[in-house]
NURO-607008 format. One record per residue (C-alpha): residue number from 1; residue in one letter; x, y, z. Coordinates in nm, 3 decimals. Each point is the difference from the previous one (the first is absolute). Layout:
BEGIN
<r num="NUM" residuo="A" east="X" north="Y" up="Z"/>
...
% end
This chain:
BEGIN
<r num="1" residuo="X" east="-3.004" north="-7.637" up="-8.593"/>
<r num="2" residuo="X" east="0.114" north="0.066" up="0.355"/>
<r num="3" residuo="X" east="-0.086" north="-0.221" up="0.280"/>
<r num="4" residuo="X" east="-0.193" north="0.247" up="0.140"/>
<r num="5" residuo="X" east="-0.234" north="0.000" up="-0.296"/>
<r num="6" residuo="X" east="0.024" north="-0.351" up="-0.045"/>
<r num="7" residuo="X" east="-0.095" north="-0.129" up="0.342"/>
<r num="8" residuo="X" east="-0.189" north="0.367" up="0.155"/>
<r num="9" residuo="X" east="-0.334" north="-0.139" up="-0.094"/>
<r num="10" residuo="X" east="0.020" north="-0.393" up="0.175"/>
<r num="11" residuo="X" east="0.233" north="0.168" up="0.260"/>
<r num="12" residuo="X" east="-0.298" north="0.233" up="0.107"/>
<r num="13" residuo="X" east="-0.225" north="-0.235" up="0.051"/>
<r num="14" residuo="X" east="0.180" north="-0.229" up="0.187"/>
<r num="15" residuo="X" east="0.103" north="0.334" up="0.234"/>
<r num="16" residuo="X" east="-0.378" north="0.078" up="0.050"/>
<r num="17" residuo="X" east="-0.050" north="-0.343" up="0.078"/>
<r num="18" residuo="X" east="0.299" north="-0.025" up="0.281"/>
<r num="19" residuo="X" east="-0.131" north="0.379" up="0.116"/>
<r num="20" residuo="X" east="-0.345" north="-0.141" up="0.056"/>
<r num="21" residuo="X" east="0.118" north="-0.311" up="0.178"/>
<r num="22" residuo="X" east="0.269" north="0.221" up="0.210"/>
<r num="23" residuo="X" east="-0.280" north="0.201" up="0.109"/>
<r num="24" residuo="X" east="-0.265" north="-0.295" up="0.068"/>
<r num="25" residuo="X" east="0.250" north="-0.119" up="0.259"/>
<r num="26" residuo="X" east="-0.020" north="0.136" up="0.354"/>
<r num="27" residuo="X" east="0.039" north="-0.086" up="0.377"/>
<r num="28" residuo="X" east="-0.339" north="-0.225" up="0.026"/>
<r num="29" residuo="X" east="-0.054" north="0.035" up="0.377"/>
<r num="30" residuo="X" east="-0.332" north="-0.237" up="0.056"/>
<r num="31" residuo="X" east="-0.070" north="-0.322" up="-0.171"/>
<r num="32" residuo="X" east="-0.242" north="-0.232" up="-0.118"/>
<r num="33" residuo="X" east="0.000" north="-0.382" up="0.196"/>
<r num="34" residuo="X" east="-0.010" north="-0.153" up="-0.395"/>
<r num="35" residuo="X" east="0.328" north="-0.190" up="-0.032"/>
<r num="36" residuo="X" east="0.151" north="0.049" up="-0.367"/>
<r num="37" residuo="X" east="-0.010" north="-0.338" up="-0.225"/>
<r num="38" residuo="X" east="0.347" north="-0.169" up="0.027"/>
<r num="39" residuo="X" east="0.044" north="0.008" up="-0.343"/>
<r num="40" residuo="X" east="-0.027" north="0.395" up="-0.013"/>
<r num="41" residuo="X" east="0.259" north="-0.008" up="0.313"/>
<r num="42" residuo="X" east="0.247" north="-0.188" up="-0.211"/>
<r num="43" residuo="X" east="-0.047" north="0.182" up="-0.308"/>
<r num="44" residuo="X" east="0.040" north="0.360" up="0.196"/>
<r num="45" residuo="X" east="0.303" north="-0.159" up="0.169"/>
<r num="46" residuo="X" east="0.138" north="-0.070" up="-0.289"/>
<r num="47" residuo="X" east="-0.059" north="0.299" up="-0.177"/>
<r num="48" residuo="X" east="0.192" north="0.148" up="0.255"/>
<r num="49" residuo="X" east="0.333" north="-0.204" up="-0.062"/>
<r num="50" residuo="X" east="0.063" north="0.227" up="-0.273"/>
<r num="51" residuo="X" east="0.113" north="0.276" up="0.198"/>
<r num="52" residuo="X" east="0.380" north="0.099" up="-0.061"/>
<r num="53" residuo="X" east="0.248" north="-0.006" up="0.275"/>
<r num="54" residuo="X" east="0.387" north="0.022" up="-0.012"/>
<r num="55" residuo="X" east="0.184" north="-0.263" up="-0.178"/>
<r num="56" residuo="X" east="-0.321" north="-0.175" up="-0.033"/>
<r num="57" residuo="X" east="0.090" north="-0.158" up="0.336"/>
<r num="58" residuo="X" east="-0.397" north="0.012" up="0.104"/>
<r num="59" residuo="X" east="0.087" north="0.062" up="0.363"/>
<r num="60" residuo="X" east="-0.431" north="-0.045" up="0.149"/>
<r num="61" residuo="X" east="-0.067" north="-0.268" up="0.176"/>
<r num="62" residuo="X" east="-0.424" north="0.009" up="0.049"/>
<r num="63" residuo="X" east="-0.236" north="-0.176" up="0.191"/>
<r num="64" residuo="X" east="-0.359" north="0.047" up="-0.029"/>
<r num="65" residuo="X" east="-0.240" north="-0.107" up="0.258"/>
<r num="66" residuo="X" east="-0.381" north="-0.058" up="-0.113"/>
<r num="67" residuo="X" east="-0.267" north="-0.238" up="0.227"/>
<r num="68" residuo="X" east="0.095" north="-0.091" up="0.322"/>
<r num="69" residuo="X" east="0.374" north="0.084" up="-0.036"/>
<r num="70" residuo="X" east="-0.134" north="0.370" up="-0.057"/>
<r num="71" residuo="X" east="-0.210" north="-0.059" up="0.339"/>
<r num="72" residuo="X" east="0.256" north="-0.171" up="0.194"/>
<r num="73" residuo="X" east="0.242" north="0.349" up="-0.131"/>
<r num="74" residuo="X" east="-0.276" north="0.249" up="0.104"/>
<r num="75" residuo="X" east="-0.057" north="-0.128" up="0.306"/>
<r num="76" residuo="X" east="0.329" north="-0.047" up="0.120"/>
<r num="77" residuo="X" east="0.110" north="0.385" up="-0.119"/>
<r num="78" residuo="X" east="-0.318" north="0.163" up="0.135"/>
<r num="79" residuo="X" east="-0.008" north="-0.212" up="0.313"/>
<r num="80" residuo="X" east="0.402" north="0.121" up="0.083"/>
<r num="81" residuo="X" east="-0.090" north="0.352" up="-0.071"/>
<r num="82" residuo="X" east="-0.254" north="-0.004" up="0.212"/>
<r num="83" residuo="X" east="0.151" north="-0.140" up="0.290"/>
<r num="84" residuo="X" east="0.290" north="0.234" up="-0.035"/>
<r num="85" residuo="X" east="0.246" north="-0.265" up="-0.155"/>
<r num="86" residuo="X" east="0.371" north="0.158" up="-0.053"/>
<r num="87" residuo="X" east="0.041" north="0.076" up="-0.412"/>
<r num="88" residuo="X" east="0.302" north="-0.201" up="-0.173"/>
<r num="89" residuo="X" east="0.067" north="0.166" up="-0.264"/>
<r num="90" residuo="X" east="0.279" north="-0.120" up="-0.244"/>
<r num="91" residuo="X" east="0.069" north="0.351" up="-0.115"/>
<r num="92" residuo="X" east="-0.007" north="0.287" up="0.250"/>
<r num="93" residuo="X" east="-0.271" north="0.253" up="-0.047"/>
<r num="94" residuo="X" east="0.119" north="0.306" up="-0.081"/>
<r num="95" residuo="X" east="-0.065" north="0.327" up="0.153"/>
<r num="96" residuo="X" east="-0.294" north="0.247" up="-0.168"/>
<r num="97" residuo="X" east="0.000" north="0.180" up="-0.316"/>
<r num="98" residuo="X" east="0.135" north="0.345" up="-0.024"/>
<r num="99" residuo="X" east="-0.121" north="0.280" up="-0.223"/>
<r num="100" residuo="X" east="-0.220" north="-0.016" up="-0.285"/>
<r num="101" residuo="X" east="-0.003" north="-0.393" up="0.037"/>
<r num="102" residuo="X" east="-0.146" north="0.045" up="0.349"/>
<r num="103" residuo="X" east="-0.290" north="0.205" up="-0.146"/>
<r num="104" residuo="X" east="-0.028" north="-0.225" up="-0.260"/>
<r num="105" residuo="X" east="-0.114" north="-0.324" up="0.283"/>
<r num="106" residuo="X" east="-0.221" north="0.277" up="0.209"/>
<r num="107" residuo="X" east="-0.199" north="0.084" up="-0.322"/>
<r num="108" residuo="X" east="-0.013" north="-0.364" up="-0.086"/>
<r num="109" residuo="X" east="-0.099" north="-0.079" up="0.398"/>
<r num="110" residuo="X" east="-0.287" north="0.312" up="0.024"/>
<r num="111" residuo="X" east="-0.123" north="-0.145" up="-0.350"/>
<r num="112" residuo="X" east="-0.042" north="-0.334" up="0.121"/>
<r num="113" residuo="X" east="-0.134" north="0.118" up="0.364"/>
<r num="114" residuo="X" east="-0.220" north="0.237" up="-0.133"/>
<r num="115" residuo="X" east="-0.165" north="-0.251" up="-0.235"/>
<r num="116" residuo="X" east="-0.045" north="-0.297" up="0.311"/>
<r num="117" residuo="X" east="-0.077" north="0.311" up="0.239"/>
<r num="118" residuo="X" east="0.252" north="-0.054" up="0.230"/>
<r num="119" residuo="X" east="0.125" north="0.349" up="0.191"/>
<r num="120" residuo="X" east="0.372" north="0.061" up="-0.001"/>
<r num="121" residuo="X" east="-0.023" north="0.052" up="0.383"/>
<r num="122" residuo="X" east="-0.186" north="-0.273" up="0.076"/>
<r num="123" residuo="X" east="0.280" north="-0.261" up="0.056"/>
<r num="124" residuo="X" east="-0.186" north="-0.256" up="0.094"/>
<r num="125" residuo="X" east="-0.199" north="-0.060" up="-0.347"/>
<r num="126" residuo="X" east="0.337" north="0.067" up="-0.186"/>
<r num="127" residuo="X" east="0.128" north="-0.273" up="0.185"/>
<r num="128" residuo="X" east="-0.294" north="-0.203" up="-0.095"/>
<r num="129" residuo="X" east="0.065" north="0.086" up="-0.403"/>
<r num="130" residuo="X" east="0.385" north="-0.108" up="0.076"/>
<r num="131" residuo="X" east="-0.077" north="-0.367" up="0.143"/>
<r num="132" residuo="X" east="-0.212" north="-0.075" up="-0.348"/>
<r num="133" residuo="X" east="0.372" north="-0.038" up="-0.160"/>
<r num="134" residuo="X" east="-0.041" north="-0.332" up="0.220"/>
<r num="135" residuo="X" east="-0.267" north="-0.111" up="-0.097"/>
<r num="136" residuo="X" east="0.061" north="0.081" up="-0.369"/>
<r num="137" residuo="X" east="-0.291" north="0.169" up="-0.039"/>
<r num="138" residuo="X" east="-0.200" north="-0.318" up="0.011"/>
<r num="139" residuo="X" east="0.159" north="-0.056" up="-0.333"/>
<r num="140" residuo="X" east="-0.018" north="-0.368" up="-0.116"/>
<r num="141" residuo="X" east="0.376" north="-0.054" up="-0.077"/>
<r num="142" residuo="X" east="0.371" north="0.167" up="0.065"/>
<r num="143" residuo="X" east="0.291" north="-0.025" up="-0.121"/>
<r num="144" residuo="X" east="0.311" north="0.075" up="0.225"/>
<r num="145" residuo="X" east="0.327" north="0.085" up="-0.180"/>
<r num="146" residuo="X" east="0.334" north="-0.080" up="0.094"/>
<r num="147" residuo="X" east="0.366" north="0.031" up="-0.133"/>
<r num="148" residuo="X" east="0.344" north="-0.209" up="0.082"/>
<r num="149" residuo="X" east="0.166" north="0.120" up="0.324"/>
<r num="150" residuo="X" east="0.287" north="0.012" up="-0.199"/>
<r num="151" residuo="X" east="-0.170" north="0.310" up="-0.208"/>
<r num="152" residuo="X" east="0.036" north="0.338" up="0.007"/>
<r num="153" residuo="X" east="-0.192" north="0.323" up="-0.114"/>
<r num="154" residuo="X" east="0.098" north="-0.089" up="-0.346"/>
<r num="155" residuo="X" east="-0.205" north="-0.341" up="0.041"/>
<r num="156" residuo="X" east="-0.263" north="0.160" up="0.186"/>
<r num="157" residuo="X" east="-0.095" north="0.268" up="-0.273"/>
<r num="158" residuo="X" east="-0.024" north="-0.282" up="-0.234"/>
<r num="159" residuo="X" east="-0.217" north="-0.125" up="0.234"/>
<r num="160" residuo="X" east="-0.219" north="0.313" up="-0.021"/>
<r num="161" residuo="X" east="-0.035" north="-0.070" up="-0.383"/>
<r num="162" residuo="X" east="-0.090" north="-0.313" up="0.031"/>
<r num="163" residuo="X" east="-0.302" north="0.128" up="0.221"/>
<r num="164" residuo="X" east="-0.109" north="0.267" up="-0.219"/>
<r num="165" residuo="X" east="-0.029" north="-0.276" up="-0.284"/>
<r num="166" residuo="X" east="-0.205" north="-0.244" up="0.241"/>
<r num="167" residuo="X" east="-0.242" north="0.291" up="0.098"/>
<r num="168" residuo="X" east="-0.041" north="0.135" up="-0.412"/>
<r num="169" residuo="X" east="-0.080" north="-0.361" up="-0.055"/>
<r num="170" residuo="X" east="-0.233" north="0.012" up="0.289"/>
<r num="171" residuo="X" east="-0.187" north="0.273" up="-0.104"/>
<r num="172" residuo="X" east="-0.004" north="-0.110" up="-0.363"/>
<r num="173" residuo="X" east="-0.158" north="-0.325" up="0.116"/>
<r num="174" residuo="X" east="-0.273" north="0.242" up="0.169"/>
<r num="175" residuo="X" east="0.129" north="-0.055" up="0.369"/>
<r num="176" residuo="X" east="0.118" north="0.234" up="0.275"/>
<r num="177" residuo="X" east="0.302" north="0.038" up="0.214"/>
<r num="178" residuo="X" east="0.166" north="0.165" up="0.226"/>
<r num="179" residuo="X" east="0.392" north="0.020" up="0.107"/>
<r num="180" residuo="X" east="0.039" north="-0.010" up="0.352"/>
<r num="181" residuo="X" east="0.338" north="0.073" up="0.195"/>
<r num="182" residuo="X" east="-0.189" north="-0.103" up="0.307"/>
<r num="183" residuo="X" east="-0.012" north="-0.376" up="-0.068"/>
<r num="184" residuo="X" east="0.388" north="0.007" up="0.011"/>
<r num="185" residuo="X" east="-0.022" north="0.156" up="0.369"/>
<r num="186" residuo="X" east="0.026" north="-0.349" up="0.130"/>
<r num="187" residuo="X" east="0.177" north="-0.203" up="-0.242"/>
<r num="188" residuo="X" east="0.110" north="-0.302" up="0.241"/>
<r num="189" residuo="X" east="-0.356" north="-0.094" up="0.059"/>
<r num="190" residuo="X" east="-0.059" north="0.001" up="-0.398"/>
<r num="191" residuo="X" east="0.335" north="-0.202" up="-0.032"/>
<r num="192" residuo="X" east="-0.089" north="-0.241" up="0.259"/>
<r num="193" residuo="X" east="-0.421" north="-0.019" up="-0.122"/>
<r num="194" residuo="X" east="0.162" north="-0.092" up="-0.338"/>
<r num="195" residuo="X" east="0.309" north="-0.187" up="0.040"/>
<r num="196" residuo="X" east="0.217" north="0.245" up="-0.124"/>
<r num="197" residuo="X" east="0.341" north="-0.035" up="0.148"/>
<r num="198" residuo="X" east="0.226" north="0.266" up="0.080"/>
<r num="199" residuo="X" east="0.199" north="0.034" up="-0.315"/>
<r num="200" residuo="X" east="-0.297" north="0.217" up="-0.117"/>
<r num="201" residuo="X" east="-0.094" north="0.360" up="0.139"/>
<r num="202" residuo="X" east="-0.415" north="0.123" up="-0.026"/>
<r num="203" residuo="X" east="0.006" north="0.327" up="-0.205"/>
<r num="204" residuo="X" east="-0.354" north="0.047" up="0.002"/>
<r num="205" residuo="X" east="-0.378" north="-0.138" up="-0.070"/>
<r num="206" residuo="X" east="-0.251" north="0.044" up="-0.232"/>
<r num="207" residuo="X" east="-0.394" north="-0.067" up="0.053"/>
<r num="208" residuo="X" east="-0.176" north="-0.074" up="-0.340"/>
<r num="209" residuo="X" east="-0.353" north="-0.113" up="-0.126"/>
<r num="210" residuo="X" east="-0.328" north="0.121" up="-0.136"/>
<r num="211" residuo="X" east="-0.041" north="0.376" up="0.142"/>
<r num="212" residuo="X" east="-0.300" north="0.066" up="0.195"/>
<r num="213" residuo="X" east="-0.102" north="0.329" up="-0.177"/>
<r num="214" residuo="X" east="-0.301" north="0.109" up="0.244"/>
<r num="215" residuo="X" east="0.319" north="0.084" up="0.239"/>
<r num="216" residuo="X" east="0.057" north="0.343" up="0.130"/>
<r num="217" residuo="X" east="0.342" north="-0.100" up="-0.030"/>
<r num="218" residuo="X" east="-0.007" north="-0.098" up="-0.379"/>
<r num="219" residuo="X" east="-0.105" north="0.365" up="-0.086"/>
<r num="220" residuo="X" east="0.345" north="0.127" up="0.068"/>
<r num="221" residuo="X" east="0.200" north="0.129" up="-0.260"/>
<r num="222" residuo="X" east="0.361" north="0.171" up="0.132"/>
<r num="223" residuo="X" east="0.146" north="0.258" up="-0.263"/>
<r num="224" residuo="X" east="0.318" north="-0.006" up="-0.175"/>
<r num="225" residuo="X" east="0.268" north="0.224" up="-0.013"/>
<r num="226" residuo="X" east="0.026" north="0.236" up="-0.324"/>
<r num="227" residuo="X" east="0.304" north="-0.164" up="-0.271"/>
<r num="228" residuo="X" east="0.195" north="0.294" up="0.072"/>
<r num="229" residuo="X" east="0.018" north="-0.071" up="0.389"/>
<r num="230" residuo="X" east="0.141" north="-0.322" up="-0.058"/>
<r num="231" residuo="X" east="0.157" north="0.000" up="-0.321"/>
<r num="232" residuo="X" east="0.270" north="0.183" up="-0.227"/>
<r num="233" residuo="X" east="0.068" north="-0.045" up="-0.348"/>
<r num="234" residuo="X" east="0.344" north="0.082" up="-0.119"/>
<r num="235" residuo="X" east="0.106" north="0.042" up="-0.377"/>
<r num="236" residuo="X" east="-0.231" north="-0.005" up="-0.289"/>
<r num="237" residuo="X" east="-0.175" north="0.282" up="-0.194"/>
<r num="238" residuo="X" east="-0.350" north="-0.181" up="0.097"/>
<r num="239" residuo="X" east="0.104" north="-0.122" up="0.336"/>
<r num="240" residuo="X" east="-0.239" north="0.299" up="0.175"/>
% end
């Protein structure tokens, strides 16, 4: 019997299972206040340990702020933004997408303005959508993620997995989240709010906790690229 045969029938199952969780999981951009039990955090956390990364060398470093260390964080971002504080990033932005990947974030952006009713000329309420990264959507709890100073794209990628795994685990625990590149903008205000010294660089944030589904915000769903866009097969009879 080929392995095919042998495992097809347990393999498909698990694969609708993964498909329905890889779908459940989406950029949660509004929150309930309800903090998650601190068992749940630790069991989601370590869940997401699993995630593969090059040499096994593990390269995340994570802290999570719930309670009043989530306060203290929201304030401080939201209150330099405001004010017009200087960003600090510890990677520099890069400049915007070209091509199809640039009409890829304006469908995702007209989606998600189009749902909260914000005009694309009106700058002002765009602005206003923009400074809820800082306030992580009045989520409960982030987590900001950072990697060695020593590391390098190769660490940082592994870094990406390890995120992926944290926000499957999320969403199979029921919760939301949402990736944000913004909470990195000012990384030596994160370092210094948590005590992280300068041997590690901010790659990037994540809000998470119970979704507040009555939302505009939560009724967004971006599209995905056709297989073929992104992906070619080469050799094998059945490969197409």
């Amino acid at each position: 019997m080929g392995a095919a045969a042998r495992y097809g029938w347990r393999a498909m199952q698990d694969l609708d299972s993964l498909d329905q969780l890889l779908r459940a999981r989406r950029s949660v951009r509004a929150f309930r206040p309800d903090p998650v039990p601190p068992g749940l955090l630790r069991r989601v956390f370590t869940a997401a340990q699993q995630a593969p990364s090059n040499c096994n060398v593990q390269p995340w470093v994570v802290h999570v702020v719930s309670g009043e260390a989530a306060h203290r964080m929201r304030e401080l971002l939201s209150g330099h933004v405001l004010s017009g504080g200087p960003a600090s990033p510890d990677f520099e932005r890069e400049g915007g997408y070209p091509g199809v990947y640039r009409e890829r974030q304006i469908d995702a952006a007209v989606r998600l303005f189009s749902a909260t009713g914000v005009a694309r000329e009106d700058i002002a309420a765009r602005n206003a959508s923009m400074f809820r990264n800082f306030r992580f959507f009045d989520a409960p709890h982030a987590a900001f993620i950072f990697m060695p100073a020593w590391g390098s794209y190769r660490e940082a990628c592994d870094c990406g997995m390890y995120a992926q795994s944290l926000m499957l685990a999320l969403a199979a625990a029921g919760l939301g989240s949402c990736a944000q590149g913004a909470l990195a903008h000012h990384a030596a205000l994160v370092r210094q709010e948590l005590g992280v010294g300068e041997d590690m660089r901010l790659l990037f944030g994540l809000s998470f906790g119970y979704p507040d589904d009555d939302h505009p915000a939560n009724t967004v769903r971006t599209s995905r690229a056709a297989l073929d866009a992104t992906t070619t097969f080469h050799g094998g009879e059945d490969a197409g």
